[in-house]
C-alpha positions as CSV (number, residue, x, y, z in Angstrom):
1,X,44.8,-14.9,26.5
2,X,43.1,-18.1,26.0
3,X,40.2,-18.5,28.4
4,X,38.1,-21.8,29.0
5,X,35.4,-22.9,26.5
6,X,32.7,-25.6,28.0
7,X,29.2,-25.8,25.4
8,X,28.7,-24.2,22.3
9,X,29.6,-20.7,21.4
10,X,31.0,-20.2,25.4
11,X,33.5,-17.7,25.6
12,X,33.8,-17.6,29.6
13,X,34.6,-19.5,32.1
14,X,32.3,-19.2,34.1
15,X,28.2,-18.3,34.2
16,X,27.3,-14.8,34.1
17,X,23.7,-13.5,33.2
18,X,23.0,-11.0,30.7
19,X,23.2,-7.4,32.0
20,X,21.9,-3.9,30.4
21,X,24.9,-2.3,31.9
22,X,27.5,-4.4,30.8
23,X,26.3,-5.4,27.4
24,X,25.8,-1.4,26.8
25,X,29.3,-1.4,27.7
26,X,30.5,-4.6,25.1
27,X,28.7,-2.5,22.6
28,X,30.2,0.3,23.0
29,X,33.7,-1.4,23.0
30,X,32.3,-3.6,19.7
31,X,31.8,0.5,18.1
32,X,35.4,1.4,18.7
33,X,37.0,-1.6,17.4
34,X,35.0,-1.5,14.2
35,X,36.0,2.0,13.9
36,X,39.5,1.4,14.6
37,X,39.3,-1.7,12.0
38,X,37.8,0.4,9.3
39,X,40.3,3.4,9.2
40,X,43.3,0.7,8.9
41,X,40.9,-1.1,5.9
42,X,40.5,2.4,4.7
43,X,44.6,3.2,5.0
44,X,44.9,-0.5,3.7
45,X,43.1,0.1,0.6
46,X,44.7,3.5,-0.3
47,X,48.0,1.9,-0.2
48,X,46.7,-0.6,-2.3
49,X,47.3,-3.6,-0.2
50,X,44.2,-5.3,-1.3
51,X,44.7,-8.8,0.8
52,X,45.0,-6.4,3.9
53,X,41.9,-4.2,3.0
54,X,40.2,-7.3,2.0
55,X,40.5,-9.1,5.2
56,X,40.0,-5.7,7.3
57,X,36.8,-5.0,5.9
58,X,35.6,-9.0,6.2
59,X,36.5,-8.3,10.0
60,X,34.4,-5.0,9.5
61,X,31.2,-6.4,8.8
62,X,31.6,-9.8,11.0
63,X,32.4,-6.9,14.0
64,X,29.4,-5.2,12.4
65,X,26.8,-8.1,12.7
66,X,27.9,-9.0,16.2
67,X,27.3,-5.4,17.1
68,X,23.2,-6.0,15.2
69,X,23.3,-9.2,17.4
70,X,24.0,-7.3,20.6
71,X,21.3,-5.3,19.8
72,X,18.5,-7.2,19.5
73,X,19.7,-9.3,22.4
74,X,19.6,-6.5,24.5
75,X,16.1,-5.0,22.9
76,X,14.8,-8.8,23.6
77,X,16.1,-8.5,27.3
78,X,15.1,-5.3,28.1
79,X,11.5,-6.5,27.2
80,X,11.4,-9.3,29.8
């Protein structure tokens, strides 16, 4: 599914502020793919398909550092 992208880095259509709830809940979702990712990098790489593993684990950490992001975003709001 495509959606709508207005501005830079918008990945909505519409406006929709920042809540502890739901961005507990993107977080949570952002763990489980990154798990899921990593066990088929890890599979990848024991069957020696090193362009798969490769690009698996570059999803990994990308997954990874939006999770960090998420964080401190949600740290920063909870402080407000």
């Amino acid at each position: 599914m495509v959606l709508a992208r207005r501005g830079r880095n918008r990945c909505h259509d519409r406006s929709m502020s920042a809540r502890p709830a739901e961005l507990s809940s993107i977080a949570t979702a952002l763990d489980d793919l990154c798990r899921r990712v990593t066990a088929h990098a890890d599979a990848a790489d024991v069957d020696k398909d090193e362009g798969t593993a490769r690009e698996l684990f570059a999803i990994e950490r990308a997954l990874t550092t939006a999770n960090r992001r998420l964080a401190r975003l949600s740290a920063a709001l909870s402080r407000r």
